[in-house]
C-alpha positions as CSV (number, residue, x, y, z in Angstrom):
1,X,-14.4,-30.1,-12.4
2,X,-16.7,-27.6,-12.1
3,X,-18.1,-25.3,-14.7
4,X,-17.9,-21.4,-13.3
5,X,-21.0,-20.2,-13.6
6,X,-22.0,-16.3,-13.6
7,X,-23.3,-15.0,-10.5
8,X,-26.9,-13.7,-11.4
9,X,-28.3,-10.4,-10.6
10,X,-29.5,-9.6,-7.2
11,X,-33.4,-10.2,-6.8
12,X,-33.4,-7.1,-3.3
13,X,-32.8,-3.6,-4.2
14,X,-30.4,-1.6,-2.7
15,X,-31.1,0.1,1.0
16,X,-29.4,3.4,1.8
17,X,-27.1,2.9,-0.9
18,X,-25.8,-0.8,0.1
19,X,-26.0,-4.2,-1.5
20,X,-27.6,-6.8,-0.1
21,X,-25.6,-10.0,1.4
22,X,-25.2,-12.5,-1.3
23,X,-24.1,-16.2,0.3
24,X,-23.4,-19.4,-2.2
25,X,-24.2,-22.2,-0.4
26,X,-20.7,-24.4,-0.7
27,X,-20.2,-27.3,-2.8
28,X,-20.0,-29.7,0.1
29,X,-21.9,-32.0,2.5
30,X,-23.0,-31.4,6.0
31,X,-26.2,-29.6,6.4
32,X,-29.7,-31.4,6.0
33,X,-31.8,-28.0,4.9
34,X,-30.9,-24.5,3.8
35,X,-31.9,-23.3,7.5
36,X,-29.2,-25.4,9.1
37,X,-26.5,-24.0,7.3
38,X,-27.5,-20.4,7.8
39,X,-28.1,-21.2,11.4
40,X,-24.0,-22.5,11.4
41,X,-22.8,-19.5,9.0
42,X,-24.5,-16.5,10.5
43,X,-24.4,-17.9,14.0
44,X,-22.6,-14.9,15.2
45,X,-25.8,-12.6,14.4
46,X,-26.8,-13.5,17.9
47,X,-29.4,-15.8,19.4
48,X,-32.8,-16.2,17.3
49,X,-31.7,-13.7,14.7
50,X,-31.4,-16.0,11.8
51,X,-34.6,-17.7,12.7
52,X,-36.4,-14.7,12.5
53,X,-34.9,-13.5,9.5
54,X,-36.0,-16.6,8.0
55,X,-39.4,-17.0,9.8
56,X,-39.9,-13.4,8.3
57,X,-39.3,-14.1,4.4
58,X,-36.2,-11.8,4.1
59,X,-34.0,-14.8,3.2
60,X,-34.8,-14.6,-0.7
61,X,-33.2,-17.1,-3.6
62,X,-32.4,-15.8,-7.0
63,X,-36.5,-15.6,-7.8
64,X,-36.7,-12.6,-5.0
65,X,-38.7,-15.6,-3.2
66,X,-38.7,-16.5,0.4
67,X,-36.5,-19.1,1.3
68,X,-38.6,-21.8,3.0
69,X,-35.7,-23.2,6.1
70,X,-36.8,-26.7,5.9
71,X,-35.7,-26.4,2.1
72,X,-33.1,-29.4,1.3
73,X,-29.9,-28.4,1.0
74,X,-28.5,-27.9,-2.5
75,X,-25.2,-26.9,-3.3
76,X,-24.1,-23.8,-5.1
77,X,-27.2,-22.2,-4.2
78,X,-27.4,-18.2,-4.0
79,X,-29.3,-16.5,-1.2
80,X,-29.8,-12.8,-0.4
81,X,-31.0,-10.9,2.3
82,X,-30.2,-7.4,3.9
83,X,-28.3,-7.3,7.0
84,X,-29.5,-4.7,10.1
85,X,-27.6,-2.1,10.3
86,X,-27.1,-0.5,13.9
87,X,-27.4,3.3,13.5
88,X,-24.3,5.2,12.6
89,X,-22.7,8.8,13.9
90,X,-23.6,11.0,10.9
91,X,-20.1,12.1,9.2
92,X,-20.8,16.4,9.2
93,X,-19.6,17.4,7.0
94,X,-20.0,17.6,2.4
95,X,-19.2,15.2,0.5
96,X,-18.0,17.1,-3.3
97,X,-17.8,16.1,-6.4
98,X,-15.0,17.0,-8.5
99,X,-16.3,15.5,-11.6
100,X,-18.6,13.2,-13.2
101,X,-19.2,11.8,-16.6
102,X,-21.1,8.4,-18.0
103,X,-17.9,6.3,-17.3
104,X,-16.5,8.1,-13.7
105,X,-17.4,9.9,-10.4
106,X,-14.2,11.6,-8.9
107,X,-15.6,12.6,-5.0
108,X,-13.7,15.0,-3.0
109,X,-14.4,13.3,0.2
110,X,-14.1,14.7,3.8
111,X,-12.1,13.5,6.9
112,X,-13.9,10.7,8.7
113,X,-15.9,9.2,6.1
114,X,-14.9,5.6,5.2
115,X,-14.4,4.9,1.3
116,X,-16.7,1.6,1.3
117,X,-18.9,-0.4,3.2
118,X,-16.5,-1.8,5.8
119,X,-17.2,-2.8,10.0
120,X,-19.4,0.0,11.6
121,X,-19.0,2.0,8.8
122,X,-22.0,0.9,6.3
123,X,-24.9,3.7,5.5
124,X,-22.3,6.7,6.4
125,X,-19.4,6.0,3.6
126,X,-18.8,7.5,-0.1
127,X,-20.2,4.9,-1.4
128,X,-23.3,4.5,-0.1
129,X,-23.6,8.3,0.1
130,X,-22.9,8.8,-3.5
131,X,-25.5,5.9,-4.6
132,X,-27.9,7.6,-3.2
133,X,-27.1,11.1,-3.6
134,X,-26.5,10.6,-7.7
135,X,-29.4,7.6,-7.9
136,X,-26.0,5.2,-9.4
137,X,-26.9,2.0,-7.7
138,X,-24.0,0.5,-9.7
139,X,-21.3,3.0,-9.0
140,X,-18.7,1.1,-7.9
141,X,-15.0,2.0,-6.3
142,X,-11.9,1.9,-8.0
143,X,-9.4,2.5,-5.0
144,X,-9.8,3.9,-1.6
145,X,-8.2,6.3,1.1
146,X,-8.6,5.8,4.5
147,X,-11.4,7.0,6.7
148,X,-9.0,9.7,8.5
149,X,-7.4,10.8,5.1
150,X,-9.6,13.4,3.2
151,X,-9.2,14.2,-1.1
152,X,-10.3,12.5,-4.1
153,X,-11.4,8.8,-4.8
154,X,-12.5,7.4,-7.8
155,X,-15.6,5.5,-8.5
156,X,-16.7,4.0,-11.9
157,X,-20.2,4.3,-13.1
158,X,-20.5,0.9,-15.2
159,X,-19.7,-2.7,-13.7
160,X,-17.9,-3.6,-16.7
161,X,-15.5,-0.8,-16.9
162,X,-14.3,-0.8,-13.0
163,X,-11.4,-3.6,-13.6
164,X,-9.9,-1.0,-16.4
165,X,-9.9,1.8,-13.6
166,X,-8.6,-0.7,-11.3
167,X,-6.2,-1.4,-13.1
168,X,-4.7,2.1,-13.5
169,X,-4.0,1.9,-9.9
170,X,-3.2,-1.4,-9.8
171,X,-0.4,-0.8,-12.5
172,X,0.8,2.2,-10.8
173,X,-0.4,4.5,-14.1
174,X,-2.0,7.1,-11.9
175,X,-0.1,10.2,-10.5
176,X,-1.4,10.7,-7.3
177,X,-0.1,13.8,-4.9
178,X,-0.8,14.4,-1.5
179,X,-0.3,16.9,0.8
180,X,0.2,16.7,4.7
181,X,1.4,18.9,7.9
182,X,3.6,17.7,10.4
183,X,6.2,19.4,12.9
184,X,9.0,21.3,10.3
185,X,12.4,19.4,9.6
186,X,15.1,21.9,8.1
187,X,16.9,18.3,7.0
188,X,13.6,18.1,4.7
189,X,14.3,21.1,3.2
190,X,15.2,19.2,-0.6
191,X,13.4,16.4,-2.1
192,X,13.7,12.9,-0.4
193,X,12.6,9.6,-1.8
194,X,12.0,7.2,1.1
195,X,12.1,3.6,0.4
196,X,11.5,0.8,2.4
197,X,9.4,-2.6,3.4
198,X,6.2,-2.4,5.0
199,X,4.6,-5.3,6.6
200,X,0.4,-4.7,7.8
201,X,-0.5,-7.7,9.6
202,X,-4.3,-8.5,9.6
203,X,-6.3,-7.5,13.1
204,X,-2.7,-4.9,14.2
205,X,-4.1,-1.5,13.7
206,X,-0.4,0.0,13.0
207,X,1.8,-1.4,9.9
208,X,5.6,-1.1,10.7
209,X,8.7,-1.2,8.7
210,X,10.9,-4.5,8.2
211,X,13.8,-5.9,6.6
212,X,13.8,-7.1,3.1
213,X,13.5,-5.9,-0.7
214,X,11.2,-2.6,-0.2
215,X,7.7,-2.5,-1.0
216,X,7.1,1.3,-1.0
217,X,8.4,4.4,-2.1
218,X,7.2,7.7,-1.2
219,X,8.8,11.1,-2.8
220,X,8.6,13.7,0.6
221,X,9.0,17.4,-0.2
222,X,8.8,20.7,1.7
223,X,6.5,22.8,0.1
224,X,5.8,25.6,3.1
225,X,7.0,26.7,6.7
226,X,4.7,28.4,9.1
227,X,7.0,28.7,12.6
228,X,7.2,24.7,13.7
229,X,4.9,23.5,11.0
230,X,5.8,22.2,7.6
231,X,3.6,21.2,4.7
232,X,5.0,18.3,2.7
233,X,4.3,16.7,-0.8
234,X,3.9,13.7,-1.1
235,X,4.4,11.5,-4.1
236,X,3.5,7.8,-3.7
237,X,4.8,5.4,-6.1
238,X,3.5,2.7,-4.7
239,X,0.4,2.2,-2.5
240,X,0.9,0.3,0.8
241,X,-1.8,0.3,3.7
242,X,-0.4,3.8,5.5
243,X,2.3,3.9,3.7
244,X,2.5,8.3,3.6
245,X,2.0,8.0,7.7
246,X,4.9,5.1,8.0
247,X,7.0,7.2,5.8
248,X,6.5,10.4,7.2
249,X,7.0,8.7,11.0
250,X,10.3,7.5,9.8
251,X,11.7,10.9,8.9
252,X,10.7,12.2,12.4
253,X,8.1,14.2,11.2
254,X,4.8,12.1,11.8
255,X,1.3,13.7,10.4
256,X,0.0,16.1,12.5
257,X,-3.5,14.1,14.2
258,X,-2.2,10.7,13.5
259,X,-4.0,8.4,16.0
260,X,-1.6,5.3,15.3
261,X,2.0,6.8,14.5
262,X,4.4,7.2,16.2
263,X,2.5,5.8,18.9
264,X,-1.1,3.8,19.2
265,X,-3.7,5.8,20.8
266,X,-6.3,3.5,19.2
267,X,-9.0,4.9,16.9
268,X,-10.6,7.7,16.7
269,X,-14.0,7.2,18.5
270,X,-17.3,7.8,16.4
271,X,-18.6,11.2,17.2
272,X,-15.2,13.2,17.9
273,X,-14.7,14.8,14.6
274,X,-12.0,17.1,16.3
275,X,-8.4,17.6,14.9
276,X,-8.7,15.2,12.0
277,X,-5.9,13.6,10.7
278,X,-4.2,16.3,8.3
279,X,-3.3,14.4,4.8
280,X,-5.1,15.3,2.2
281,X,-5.2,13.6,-1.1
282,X,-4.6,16.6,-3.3
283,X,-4.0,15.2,-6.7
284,X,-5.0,12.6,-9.2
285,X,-3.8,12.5,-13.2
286,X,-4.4,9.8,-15.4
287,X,-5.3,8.9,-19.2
288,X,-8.7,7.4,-19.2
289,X,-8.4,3.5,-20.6
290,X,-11.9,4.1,-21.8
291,X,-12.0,7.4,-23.4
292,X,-8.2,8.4,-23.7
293,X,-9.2,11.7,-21.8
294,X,-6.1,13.3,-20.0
295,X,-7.5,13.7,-16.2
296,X,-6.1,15.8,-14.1
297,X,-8.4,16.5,-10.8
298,X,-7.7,18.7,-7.6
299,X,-9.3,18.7,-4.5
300,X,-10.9,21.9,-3.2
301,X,-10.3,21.1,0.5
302,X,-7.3,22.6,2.7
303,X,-5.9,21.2,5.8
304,X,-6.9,22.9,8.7
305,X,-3.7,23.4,10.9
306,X,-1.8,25.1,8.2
307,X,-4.5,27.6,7.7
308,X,-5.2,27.5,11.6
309,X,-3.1,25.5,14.1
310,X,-5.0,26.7,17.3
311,X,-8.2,26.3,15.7
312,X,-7.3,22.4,14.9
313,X,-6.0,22.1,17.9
314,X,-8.4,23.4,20.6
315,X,-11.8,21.5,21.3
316,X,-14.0,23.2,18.8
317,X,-15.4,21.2,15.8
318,X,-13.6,21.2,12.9
């Protein structure tokens, strides 16, 4: 059996904010040199492209040293290079932060700009925007939202301390509250707690609801009216992949801008920033496991239907 072994620091800096690829060669047999099995692992990086990464030196082992191809193969080695990164639509529009101390970063983050590194979304994410912005290489994130949903996400500042944030959310010990428009239900008018099962299958864009023990609750309030609009809070108790847009589609009253509920009108396209999805994650409170300090954060953004439905929903930029 095995000993696990720590996973030594990377030898490559950081570029625009992201990590370099780390690969572990595997503990099996099959490849005669190093180059072999990158050729087999990476052969979707298109023709010559691992060659040339390789014939260039940007293949490095845990010395920062280039990795020769003809190089026997040896298992359980680590490898590092950067990947290239096709350009990226800039997101327009500010990232904020809400606070910051030695231990967290809380970002206020905009509509449209992915959490982490994920796809086509690399350079152009919180993440990688932060790292650069603050000079944190090691901030790190400790939950996410999705690209279309604006408010606050966490990040932690030290390596070692992300699992105890991770954990908060993990363990459900974080009050989170958001906020979303959608068409005006007088049925909505009192507090509702929706509670059901949510199944999101890998590579299906939408999640749906199905039978069995529920997975997700959501607490759905009316908070305003403005003619057919409504603004709702939402209260999460658990945190399933869309599970405030699944919830909010049940009750008839789907999010105003959502791309994938009730119906899938595929994704938003890079570049059309107009009539953004409008959730907002308003609220965070939490004890800090490391300090003990009673957070409680608010974003400063506002949804931009309630304050101006024609304005969200003509063609201007928003």
């Amino acid at each position: 059996m095995r000993r696990k072994t720590s996973v030594p620091p990377s030898p490559l800096p950081q570029r625009q904010g992201v990590d370099p690829v780390r690969i572990r060669l595997p503990f099996s047999d099959g490849w005669a040199t190093v180059g072999d099995y990158l050729m087999e692992r990476l052969s979707g990086a298109g023709p010559g492209v691992v060659e040339r990464m390789l014939d260039s030196g940007r293949v490095v082992g845990v010395d920062g040293q280039p990795v020769d191809a003809r190089a026997p193969y040896s298992p359980g080695r680590y490898l590092w290079f950067h990947r290239d990164l096709p350009p990226e639509v800039p997101v327009p529009f500010p990232l904020e932060v809400v606070y910051r101390d030695e231990h967290l970063v809380v970002a206020d983050k905009p509509h449209f700009l992915a959490t982490t590194p994920r796809g086509s979304h690399v350079t152009e994410t919180v993440l990688a925007r932060l790292r650069r912005e603050l000079g944190i290489p090691a901030l790190g994130a400790a939950h996410r939202l999705d690209r279309l949903t604006a408010g606050l996400v966490l990040f932690t500042v030290r390596p070692a301390e992300r699992g105890a944030y991770q954990r908060l959310f993990s363990e459900r010990r974080v009050r989170k509250e958001y906020e979303a428009i959608a068409p005006y239900d007088p049925s909505l008018t009192v507090s509702r707690t929706v509670r059901s099962r949510i199944l999101k299958e890998r590579g299906v864009l939408a999640a749906r609801e199905i039978e069995g023990e529920p997975n997700a609750e959501t607490v759905v309030e009316l908070v305003g009216r403005s003619g057919d609009l409504g603004r709702y809070r939402l209260t999460p108790h658990t945190g399933q992949t869309h599970q405030l847009r699944v919830h909010m589609n049940a009750l008839g009253v789907p999010i105003l801008g959502d791309p994938l509920y009730p119906e899938v009108a595929g994704p938003v396209p890079d570049g059309d920033f107009r009539r953004p999805l409008q959730l907002l994650a308003r609220r965070l409170e939490f004890t800090d496991p490391v300090t003990g300090v009673e957070h409680r954060l608010c974003s400063g953004r506002t949804l931009r239907a309630w304050e101006s439905y024609p304005a969200w929903a003509g063609d201007q930029i928003v």
